[in-house]
Biopython code that builds the backbone (N, CA, C, O; Angstrom):
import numpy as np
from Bio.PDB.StructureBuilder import StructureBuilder

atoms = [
    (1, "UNK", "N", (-32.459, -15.763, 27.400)),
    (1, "UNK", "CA", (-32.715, -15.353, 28.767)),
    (1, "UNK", "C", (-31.464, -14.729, 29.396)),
    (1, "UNK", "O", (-31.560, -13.734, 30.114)),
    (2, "UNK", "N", (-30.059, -15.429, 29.072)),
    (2, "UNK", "CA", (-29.088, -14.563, 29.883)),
    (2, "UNK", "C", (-28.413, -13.714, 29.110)),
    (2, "UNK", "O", (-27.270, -13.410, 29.449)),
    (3, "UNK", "N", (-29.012, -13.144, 27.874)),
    (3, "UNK", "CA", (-28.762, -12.127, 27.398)),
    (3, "UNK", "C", (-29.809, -10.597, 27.860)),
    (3, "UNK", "O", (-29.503, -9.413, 27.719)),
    (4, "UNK", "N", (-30.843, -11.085, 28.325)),
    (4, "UNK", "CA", (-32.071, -10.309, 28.580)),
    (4, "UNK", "C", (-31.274, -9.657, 29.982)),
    (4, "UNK", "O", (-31.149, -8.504, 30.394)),
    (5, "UNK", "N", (-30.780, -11.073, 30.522)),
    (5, "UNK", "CA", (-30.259, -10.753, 32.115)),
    (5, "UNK", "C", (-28.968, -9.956, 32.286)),
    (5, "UNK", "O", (-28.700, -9.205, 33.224)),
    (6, "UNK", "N", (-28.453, -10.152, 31.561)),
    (6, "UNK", "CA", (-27.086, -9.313, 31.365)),
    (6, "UNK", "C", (-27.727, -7.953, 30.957)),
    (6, "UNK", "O", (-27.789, -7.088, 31.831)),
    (7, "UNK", "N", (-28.168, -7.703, 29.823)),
    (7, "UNK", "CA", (-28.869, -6.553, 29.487)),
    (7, "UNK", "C", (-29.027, -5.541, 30.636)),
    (7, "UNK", "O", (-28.400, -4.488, 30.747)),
    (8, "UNK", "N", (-30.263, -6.177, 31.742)),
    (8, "UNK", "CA", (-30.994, -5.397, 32.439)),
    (8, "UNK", "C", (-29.674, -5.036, 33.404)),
    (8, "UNK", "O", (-29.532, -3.844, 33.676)),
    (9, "UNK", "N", (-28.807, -5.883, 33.881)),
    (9, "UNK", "CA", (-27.577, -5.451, 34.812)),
    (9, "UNK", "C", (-26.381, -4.212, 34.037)),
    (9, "UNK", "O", (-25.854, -3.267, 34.623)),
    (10, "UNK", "N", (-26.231, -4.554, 32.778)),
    (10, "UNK", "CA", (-25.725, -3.467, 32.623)),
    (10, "UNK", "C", (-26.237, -2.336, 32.171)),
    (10, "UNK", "O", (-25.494, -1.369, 32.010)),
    (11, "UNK", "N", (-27.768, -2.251, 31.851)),
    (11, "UNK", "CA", (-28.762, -0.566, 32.163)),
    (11, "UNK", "C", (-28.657, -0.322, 33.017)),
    (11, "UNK", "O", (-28.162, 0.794, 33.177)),
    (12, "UNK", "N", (-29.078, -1.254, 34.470)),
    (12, "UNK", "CA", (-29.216, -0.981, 36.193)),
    (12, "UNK", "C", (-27.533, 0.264, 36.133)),
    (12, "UNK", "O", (-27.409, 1.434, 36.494)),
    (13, "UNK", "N", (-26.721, -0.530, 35.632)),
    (13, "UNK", "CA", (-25.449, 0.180, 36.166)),
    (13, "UNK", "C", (-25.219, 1.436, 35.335)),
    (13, "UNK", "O", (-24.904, 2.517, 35.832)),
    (14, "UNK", "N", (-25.377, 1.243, 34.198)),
    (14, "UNK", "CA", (-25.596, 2.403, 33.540)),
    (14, "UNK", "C", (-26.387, 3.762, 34.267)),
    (14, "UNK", "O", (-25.920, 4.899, 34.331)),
    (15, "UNK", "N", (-27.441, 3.396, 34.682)),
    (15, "UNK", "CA", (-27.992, 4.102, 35.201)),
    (15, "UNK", "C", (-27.521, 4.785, 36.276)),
    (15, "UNK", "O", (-27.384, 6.008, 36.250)),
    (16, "UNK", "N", (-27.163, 3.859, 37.576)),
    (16, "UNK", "CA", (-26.394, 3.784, 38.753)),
    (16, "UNK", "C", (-25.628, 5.163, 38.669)),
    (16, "UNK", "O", (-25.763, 6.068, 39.493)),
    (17, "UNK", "N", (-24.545, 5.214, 37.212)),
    (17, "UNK", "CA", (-23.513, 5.664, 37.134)),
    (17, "UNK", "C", (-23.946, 7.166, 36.288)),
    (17, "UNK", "O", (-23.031, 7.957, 36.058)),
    (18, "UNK", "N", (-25.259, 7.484, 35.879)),
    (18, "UNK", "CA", (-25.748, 8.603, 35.344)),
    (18, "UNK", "C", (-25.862, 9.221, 36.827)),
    (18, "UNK", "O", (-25.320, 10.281, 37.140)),
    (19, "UNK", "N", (-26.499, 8.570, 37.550)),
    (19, "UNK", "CA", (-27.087, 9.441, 38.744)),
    (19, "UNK", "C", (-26.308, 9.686, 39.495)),
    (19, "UNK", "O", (-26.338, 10.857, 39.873)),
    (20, "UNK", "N", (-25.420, 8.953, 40.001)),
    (20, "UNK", "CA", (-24.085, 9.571, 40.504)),
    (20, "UNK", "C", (-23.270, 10.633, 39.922)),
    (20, "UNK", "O", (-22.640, 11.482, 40.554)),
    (21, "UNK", "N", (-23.361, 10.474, 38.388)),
    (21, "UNK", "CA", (-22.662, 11.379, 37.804)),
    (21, "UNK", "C", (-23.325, 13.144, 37.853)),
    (21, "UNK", "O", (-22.979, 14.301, 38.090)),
    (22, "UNK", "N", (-24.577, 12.249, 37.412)),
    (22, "UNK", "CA", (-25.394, 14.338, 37.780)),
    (22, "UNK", "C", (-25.558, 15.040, 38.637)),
    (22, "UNK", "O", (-26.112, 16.138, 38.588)),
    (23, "UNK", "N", (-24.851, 14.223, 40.045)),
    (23, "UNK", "CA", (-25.114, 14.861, 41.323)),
    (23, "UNK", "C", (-23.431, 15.236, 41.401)),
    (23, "UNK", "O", (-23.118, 16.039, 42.281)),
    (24, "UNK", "N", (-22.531, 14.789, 40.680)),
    (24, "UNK", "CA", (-21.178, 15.622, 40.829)),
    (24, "UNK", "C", (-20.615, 16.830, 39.709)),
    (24, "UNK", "O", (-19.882, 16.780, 38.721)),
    (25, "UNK", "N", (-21.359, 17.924, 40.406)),
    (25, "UNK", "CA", (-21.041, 18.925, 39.522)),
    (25, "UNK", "C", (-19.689, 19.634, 39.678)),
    (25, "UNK", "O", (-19.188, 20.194, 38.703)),
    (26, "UNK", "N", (-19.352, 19.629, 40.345)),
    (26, "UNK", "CA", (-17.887, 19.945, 40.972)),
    (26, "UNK", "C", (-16.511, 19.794, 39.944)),
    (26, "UNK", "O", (-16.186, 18.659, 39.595)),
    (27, "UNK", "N", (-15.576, 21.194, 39.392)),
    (27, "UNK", "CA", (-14.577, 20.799, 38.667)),
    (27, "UNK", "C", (-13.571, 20.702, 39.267)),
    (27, "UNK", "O", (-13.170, 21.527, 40.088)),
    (28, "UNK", "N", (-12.764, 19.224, 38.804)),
    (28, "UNK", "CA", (-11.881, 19.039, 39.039)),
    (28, "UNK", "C", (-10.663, 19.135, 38.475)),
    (28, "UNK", "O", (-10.629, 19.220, 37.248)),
    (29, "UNK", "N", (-9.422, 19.144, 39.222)),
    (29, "UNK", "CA", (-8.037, 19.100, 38.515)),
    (29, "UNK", "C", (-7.637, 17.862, 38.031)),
    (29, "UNK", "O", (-7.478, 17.032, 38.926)),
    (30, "UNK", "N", (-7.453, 17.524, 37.060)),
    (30, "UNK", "CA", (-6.921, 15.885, 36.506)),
    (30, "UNK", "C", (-5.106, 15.946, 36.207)),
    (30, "UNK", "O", (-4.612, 16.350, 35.154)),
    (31, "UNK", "N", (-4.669, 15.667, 36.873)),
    (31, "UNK", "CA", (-3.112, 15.921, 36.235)),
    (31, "UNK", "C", (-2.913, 14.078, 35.815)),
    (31, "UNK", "O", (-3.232, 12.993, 36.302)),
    (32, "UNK", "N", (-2.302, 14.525, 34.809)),
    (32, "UNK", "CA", (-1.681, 12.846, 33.911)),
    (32, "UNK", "C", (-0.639, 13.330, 33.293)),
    (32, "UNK", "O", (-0.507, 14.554, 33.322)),
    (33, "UNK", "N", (0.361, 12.521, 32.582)),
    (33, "UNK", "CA", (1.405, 12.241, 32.407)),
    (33, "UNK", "C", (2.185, 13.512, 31.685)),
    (33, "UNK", "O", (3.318, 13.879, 31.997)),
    (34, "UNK", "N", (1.239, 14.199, 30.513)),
    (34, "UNK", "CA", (2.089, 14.922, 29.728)),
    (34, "UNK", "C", (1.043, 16.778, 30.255)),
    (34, "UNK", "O", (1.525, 17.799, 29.765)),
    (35, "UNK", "N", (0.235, 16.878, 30.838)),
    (35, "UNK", "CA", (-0.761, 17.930, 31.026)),
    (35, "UNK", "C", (-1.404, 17.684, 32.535)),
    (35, "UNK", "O", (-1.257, 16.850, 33.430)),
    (36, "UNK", "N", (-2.355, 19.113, 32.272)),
    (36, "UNK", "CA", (-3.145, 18.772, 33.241)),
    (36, "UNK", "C", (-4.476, 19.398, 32.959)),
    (36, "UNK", "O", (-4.384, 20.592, 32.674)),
    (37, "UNK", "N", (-5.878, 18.827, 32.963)),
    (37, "UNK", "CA", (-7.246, 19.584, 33.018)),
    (37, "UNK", "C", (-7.979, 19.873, 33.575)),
    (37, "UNK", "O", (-8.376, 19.074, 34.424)),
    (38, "UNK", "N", (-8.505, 20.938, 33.485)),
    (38, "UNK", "CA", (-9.995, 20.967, 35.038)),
    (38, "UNK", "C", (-11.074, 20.536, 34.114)),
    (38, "UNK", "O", (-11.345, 20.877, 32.963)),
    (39, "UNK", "N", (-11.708, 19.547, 35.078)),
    (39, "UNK", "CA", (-12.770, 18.745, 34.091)),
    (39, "UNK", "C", (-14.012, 18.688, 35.152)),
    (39, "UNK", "O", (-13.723, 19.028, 36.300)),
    (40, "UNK", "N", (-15.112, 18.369, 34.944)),
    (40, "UNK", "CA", (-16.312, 18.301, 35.383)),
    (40, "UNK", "C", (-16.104, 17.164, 35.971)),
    (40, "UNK", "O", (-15.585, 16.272, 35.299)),
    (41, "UNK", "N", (-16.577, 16.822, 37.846)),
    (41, "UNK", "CA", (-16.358, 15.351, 37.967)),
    (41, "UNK", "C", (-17.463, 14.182, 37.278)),
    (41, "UNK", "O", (-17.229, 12.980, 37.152)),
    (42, "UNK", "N", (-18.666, 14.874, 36.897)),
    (42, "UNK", "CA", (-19.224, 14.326, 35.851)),
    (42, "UNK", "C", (-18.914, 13.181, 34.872)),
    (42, "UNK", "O", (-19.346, 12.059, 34.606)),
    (43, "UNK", "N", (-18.025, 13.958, 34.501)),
    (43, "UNK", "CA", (-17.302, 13.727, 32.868)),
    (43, "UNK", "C", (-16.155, 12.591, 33.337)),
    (43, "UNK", "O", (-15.793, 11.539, 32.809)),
    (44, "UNK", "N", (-15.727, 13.319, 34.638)),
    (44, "UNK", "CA", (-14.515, 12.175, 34.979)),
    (44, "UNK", "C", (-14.964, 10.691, 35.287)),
    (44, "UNK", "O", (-14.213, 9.784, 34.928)),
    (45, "UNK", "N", (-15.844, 10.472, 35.766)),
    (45, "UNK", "CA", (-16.908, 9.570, 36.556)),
    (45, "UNK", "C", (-16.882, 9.033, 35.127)),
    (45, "UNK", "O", (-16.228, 8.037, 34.818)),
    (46, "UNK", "N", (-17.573, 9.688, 34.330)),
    (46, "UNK", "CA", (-18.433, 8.635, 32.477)),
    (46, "UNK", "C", (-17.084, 8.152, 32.078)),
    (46, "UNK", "O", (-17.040, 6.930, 31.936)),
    (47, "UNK", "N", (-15.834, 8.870, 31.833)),
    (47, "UNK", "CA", (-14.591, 8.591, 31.136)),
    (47, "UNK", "C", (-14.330, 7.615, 32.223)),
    (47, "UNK", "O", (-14.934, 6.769, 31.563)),
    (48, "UNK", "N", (-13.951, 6.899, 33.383)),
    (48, "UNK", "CA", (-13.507, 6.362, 34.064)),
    (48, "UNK", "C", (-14.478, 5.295, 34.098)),
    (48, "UNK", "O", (-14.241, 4.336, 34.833)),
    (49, "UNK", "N", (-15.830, 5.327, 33.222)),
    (49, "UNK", "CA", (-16.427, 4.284, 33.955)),
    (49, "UNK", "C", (-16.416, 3.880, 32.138)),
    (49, "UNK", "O", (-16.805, 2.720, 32.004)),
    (50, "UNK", "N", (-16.195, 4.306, 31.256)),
    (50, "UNK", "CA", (-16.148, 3.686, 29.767)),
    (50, "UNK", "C", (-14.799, 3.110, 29.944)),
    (50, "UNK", "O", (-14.592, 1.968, 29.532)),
    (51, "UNK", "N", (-13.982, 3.702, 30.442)),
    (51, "UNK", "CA", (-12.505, 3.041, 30.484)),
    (51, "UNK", "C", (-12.417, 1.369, 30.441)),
    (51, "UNK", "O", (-12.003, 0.529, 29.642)),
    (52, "UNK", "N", (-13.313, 1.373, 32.332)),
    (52, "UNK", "CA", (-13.564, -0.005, 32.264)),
    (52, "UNK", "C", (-14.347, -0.744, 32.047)),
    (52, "UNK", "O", (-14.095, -1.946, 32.131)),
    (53, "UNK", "N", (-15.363, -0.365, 31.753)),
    (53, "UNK", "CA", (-16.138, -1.208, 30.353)),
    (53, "UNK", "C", (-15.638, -1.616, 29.105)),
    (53, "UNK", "O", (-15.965, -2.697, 28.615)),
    (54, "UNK", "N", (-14.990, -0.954, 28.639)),
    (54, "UNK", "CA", (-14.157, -1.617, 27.270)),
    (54, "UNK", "C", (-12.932, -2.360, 28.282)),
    (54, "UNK", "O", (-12.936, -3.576, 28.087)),
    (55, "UNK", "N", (-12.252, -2.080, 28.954)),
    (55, "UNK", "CA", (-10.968, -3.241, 28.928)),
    (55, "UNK", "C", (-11.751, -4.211, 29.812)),
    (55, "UNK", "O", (-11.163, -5.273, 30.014)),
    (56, "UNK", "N", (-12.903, -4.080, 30.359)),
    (56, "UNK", "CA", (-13.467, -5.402, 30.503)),
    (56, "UNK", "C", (-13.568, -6.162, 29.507)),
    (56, "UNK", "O", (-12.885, -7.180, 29.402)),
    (57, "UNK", "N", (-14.837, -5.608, 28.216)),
    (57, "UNK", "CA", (-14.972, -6.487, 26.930)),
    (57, "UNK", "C", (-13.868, -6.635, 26.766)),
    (57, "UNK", "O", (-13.582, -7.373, 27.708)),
    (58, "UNK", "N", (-12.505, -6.375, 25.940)),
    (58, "UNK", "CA", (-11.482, -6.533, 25.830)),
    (58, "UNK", "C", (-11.043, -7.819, 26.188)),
    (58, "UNK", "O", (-10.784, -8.643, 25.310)),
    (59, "UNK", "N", (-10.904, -8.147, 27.695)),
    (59, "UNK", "CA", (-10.001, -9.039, 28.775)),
    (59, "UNK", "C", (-11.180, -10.105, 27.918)),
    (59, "UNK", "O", (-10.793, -10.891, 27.053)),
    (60, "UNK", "N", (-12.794, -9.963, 28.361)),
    (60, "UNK", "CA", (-13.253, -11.055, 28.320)),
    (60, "UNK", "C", (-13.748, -11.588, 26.806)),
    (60, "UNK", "O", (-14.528, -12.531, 26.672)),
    (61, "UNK", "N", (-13.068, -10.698, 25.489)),
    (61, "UNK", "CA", (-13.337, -11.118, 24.413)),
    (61, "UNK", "C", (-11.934, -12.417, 24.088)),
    (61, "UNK", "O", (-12.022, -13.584, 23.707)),
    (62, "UNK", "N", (-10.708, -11.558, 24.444)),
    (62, "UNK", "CA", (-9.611, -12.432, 24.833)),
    (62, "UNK", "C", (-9.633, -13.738, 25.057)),
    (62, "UNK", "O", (-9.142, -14.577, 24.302)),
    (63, "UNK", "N", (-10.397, -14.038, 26.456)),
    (63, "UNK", "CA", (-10.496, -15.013, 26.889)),
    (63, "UNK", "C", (-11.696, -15.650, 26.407)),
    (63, "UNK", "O", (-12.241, -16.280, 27.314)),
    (64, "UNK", "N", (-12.230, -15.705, 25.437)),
    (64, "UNK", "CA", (-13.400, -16.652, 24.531)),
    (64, "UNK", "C", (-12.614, -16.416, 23.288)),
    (64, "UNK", "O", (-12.919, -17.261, 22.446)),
    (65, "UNK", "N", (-12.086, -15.922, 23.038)),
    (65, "UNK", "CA", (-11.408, -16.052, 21.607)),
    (65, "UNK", "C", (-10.393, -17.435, 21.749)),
    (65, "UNK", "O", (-10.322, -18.300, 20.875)),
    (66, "UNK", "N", (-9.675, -17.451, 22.957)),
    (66, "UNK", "CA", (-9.025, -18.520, 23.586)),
    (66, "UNK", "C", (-9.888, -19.735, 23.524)),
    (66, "UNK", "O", (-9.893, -20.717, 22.782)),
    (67, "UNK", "N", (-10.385, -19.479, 24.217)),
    (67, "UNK", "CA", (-11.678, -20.840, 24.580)),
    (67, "UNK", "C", (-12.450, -20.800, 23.051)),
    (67, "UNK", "O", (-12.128, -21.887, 22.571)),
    (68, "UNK", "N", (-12.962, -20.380, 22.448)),
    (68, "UNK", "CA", (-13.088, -20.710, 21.169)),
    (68, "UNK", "C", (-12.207, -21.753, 19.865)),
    (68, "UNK", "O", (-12.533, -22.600, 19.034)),
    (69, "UNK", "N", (-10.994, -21.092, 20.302)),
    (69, "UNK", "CA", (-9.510, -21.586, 19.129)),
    (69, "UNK", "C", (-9.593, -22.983, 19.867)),
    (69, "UNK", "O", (-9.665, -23.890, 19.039)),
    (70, "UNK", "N", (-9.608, -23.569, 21.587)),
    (70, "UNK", "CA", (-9.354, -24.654, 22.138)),
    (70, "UNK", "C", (-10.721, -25.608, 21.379)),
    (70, "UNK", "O", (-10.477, -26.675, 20.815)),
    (71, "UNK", "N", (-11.623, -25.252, 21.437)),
    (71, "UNK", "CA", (-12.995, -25.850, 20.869)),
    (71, "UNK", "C", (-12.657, -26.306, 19.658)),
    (71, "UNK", "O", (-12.544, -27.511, 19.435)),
    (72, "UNK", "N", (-12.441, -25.272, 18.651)),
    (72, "UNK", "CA", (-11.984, -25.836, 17.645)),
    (72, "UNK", "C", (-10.829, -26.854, 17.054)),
    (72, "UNK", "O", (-10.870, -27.574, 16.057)),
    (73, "UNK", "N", (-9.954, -26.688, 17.872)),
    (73, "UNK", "CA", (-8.885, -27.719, 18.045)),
    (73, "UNK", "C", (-9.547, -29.396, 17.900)),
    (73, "UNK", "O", (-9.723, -30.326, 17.112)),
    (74, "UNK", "N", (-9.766, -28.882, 19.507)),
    (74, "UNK", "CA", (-10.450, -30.158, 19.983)),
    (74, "UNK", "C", (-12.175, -31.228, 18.773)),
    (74, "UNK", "O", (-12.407, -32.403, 18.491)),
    (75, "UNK", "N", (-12.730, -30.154, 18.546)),
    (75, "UNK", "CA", (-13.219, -30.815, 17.603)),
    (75, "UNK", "C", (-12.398, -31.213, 16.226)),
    (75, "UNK", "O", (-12.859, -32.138, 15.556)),
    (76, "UNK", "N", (-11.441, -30.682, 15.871)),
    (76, "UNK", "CA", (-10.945, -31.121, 14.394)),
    (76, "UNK", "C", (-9.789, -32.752, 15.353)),
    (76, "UNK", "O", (-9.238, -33.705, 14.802)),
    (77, "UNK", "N", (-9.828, -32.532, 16.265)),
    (77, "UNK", "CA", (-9.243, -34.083, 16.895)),
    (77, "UNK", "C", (-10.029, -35.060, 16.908)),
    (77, "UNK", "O", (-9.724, -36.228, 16.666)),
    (78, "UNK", "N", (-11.315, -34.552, 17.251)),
    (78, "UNK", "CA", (-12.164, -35.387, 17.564)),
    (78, "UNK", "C", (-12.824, -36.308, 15.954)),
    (78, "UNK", "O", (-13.196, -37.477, 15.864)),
    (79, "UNK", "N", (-12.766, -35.351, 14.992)),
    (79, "UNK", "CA", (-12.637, -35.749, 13.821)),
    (79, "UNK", "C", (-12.068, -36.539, 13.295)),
    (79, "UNK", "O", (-12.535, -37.343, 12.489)),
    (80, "UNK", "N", (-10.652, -36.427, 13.756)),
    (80, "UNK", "CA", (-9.954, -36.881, 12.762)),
    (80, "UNK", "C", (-10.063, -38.255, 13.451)),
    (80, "UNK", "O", (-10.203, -39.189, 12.661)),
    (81, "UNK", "N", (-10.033, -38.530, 14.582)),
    (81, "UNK", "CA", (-9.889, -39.799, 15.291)),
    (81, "UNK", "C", (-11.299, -40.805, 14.944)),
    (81, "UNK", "O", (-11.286, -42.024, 14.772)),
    (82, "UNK", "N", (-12.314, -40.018, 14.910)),
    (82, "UNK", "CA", (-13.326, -40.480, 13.922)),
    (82, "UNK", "C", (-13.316, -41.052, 13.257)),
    (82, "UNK", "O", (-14.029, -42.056, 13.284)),
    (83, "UNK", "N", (-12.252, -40.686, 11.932)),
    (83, "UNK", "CA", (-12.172, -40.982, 10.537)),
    (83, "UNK", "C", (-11.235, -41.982, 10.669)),
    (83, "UNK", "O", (-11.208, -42.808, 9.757)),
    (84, "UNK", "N", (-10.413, -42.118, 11.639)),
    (84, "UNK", "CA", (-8.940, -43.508, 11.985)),
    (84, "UNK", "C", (-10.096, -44.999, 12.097)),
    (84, "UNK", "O", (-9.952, -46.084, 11.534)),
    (85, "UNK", "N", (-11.313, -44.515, 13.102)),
    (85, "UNK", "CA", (-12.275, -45.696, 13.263)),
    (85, "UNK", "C", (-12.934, -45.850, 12.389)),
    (85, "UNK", "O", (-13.755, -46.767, 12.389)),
]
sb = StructureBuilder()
sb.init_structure("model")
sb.init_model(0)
sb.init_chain("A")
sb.init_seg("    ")
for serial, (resi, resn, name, xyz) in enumerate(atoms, 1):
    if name == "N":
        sb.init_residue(resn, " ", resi, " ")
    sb.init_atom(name, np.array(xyz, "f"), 0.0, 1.0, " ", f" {name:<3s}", serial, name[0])
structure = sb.get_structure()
């Protein structure tokens, strides 16, 4: 169920972020560090919005990889203290 639910929130936004995007046809100037591009604000909108979608997953794979390693800890303690009784 809260995979179904997650699902439908990140299509909703997906979506959100198509329709915003097809209504900005307009090119823009992007200047960054080593260049500069005229880009579709379109395009800027999708690249800016994948950006933070991955360093979201990222941050929050991090932090269950964490909480995972603690789980496991904690059960091989819980074990072993087991095996003392």
């Amino acid at each position: 169920m809260k995979g179904i639910v997650s699902f439908l929130i990140i299509l909703a936004l997906l979506t959100v972020a198509f329709v915003i995007g097809s209504q900005n046809e307009g090119v823009v100037t992007v200047n960054y560090l080593i260049a500069q591009a005229n880009i579709r604000l379109s395009t800027l909108i999708a690249i800016s919005l994948s950006i933070g979608v991955i360093v979201g997953i990222l941050i929050m794979l991090a932090s269950w990889l964490r909480l995972k390693v603690q789980l496991m800890s904690a059960q091989s303690k819980m074990q072993h203290l087991e095996k003392d009784h």
